[in-house]
C-alpha positions in Angstrom: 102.6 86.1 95.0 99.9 84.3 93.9 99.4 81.5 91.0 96.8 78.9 91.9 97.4 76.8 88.7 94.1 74.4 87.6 93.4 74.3 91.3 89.9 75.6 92.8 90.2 79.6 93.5 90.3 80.9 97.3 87.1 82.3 98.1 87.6 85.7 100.2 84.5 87.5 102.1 83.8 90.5 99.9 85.1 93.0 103.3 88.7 92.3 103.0 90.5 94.3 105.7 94.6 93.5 105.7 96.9 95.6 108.0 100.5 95.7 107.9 101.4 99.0 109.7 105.0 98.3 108.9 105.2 96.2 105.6 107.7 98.5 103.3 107.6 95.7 100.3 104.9 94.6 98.6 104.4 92.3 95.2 101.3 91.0 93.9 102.1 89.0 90.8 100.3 86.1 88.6 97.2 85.4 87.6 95.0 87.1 89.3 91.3 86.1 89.7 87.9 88.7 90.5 87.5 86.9 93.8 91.1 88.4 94.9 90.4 92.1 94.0 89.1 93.0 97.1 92.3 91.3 99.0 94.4 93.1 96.7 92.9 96.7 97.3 93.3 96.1 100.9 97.2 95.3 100.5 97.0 98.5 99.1 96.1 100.2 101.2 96.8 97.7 104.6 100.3 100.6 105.4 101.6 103.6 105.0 105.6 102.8 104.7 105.3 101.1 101.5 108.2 101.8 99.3 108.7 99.3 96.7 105.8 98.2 94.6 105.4 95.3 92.5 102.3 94.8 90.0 102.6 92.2 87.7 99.8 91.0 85.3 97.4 90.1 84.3 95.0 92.1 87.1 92.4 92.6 84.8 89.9 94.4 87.2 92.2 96.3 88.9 91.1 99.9 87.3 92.6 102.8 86.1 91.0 104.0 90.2 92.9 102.6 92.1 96.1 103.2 90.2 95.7 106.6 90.5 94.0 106.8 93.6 95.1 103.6 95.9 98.8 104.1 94.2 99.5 107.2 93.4 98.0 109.2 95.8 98.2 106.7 98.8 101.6 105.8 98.4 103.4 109.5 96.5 105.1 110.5 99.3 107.0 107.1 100.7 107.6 104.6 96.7 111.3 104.7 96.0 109.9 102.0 93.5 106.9 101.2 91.4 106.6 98.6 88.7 103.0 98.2 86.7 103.8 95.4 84.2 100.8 95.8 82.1 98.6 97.1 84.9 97.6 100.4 84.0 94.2 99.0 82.4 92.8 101.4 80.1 94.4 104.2 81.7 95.1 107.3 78.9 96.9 110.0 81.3 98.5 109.2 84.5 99.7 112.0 86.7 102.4 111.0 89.0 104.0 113.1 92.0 107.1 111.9 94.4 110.0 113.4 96.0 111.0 109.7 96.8 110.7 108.1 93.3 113.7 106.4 92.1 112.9 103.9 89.5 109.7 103.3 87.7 108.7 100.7 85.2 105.6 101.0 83.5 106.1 98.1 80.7 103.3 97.3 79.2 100.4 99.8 79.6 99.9 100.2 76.1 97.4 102.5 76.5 98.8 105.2 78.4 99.5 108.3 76.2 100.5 111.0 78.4 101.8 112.2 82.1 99.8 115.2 83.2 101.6 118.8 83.1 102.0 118.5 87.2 103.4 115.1 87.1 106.9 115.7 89.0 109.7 112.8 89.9 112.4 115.4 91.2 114.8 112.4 92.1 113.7 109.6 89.4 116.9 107.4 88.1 115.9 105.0 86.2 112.5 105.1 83.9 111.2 101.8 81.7 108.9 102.7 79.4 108.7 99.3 77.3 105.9 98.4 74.9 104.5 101.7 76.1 103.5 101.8 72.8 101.6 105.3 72.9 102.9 107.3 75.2 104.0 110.6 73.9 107.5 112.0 75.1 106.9 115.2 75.5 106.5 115.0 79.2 110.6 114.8 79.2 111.0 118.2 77.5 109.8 119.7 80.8 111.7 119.2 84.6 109.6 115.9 85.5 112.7 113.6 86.1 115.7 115.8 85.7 118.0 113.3 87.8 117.2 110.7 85.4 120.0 108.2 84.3 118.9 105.1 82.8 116.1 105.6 80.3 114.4 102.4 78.4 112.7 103.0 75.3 111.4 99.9 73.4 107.9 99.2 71.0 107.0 102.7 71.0 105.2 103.2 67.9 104.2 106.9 67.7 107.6 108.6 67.9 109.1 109.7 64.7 112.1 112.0 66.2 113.9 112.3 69.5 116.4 114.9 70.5 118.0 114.4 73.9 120.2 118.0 74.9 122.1 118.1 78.7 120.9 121.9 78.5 117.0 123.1 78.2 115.7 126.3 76.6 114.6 124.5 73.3 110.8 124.4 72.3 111.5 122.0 69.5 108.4 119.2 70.3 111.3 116.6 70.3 114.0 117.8 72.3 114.1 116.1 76.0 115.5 117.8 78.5 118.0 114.9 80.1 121.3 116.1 82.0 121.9 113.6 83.3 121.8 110.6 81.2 123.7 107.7 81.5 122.5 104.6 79.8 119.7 104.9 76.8 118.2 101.6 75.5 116.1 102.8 72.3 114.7 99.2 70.6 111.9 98.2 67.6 110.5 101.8 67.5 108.9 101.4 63.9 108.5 104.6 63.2 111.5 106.6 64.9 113.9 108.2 61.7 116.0 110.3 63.5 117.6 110.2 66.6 120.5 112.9 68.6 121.4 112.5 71.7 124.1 114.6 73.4 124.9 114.0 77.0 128.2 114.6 79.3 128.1 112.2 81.3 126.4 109.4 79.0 128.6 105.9 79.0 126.5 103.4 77.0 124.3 103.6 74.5 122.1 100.6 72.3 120.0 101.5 69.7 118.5 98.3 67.9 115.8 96.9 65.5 114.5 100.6 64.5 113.7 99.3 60.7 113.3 102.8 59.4 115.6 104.8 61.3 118.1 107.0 58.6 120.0 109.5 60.7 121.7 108.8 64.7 123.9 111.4 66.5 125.6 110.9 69.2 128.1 113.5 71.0 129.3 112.4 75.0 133.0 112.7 76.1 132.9 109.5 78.1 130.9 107.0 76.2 132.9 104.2 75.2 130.4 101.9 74.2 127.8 101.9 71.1 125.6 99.7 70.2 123.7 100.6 67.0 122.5 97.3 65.4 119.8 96.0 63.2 118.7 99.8 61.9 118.5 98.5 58.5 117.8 102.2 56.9 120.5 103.8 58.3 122.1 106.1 56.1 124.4 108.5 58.4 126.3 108.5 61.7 127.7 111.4 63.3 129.3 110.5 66.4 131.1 112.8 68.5 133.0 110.2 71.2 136.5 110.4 72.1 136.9 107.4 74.2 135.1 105.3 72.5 136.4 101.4 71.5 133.9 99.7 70.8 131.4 100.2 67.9 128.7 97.4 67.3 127.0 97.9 63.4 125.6 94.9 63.0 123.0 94.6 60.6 123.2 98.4 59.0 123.4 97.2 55.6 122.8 100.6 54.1 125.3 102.3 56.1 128.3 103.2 54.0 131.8 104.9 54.5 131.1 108.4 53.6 127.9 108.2 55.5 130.0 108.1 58.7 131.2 110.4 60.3 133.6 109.9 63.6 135.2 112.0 65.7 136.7 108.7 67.7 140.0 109.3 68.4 140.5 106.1 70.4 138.4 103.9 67.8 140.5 101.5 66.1 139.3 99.2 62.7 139.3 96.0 65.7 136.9 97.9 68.0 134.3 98.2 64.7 131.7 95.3 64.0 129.2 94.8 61.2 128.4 91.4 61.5 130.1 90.6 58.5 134.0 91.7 57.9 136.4 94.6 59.4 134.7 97.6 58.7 136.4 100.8 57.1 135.3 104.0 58.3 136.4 107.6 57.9 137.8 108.8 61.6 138.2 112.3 62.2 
């Protein structure tokens, strides 16, 4: 970790050579300077048992090269984690390989638009995709993470529709193929209208801030928490949820009674809230 303040900047010799045959953790983070690159591609590169990867900005002349050639290809068949806060540069598509991969978080690099058609995370859990705010999703339709649980969506501001289904064999351009779903955090997507998701094993959901969002399904037998708040637009709920208790509307101003539509057996009026007084709602 590095953050050398006001303070004068180490000076490194321009042939950096690091070597830690057995370092299996490695996190540069900070404000990083020119004069550190060449330590930093060294580290790298300095083992091959690295398995959990920590990049946090701003490394603003670490290039889209050695993400996908130090990282990605150096390091595919060993990361169990990766995190690039913001460091993916100017990188557009990123194509990413690993049997091993178990969580990824690529917050922040706002350019990146797409995965490549071979990218493949057979045992990926867990995916952050915050202020990603171009990235197409259309590389979930396909089998790239179909272990994935925990999915975070937030500033995304090109998706208009999404469509999650625990089965495949659609070729709607929104559906996403996710079995296996869990937890979904959708948040300040300024563009996103309409959103279904329908999972089996799905247990909590939140879907916030999403100003023009009219439309949310949601159909899991063992979800039993929703958080849908701040979605000032929205004009119908379908929900499809027998255990759940507790229903969080706060802010969803245009949302009326006979634009809901609950099939909540174990909802009660005390387990609704919308911010301002006991909601009434029609329960199937």
């Amino acid at each position: 970790t590095s953050d050398w303040g006001t303070g004068s900047t180490p000076s490194y010799s321009i042939h950096v050579d690091v070597r830690f045959p057995k370092l299996k953790r490695l996190a540069i983070e900070g404000r990083l300077y020119h004069g550190e690159l060449p330590l930093i591609r060294s580290l790298l590169r300095s083992s091959h048992q690295i398995t959990h990867l920590r990049l946090g900005g701003p490394i603003p002349r670490l290039c889209d090269f050695d993400i996908e050639i130090a990282i990605m290809k150096f390091h595919n068949n060993t990361l169990e984690e990766l995190i690039l806060d913001g460091c993916c540069g100017k990188i557009i598509s990123l194509e990413i390989k690993s049997t091993r991969l178990r969580r990824l978080d690529l917050s922040g690099c706002k350019s990146l638009s797409e995965f490549q058609p071979d990218s493949h995370c057979p045992n990926l859990e867990e995916l952050d995709l915050s202020n990603c705010s171009n990235l197409s999703l259309s590389f979930l339709k396909s089998k790239f993470c179909p272990r994935l649980k925990v999915l975070k969506l937030r500033m995304n501001t090109t998706i208009e529709e999404m469509y999650s289904a625990d089965k495949g064999g659609n070729d709607s351009e929104h559906q996403l193929y996710l079995p296996h779903l869990e937890h979904i955090d959708i948040r300040d997507c300024p563009l996103l209208r309409h959103v279904s998701i329908r999972s089996q094993v799905l247990t909590t959901a939140e879907v916030r801030g999403c100003n023009h969002m009219q439309s949310l399904t949601v159909s899991s037998p063992v979800l039993s928490t929703l958080c849908v708040a701040w979605l000032y637009s929205l004009e119908k709920i379908t929900l499809d949820c027998p255990v759940l208790t507790c229903l969080d509307l706060t802010g969803c101003y245009k949302l009326s009674n006979k634009g809901m539509q609950l099939k909540c057996p174990a909802l009660q009026s005390s387990g609704i809230r919308n911010g301002t007084n006991d909601a009434s709602y029609g329960n199937e």
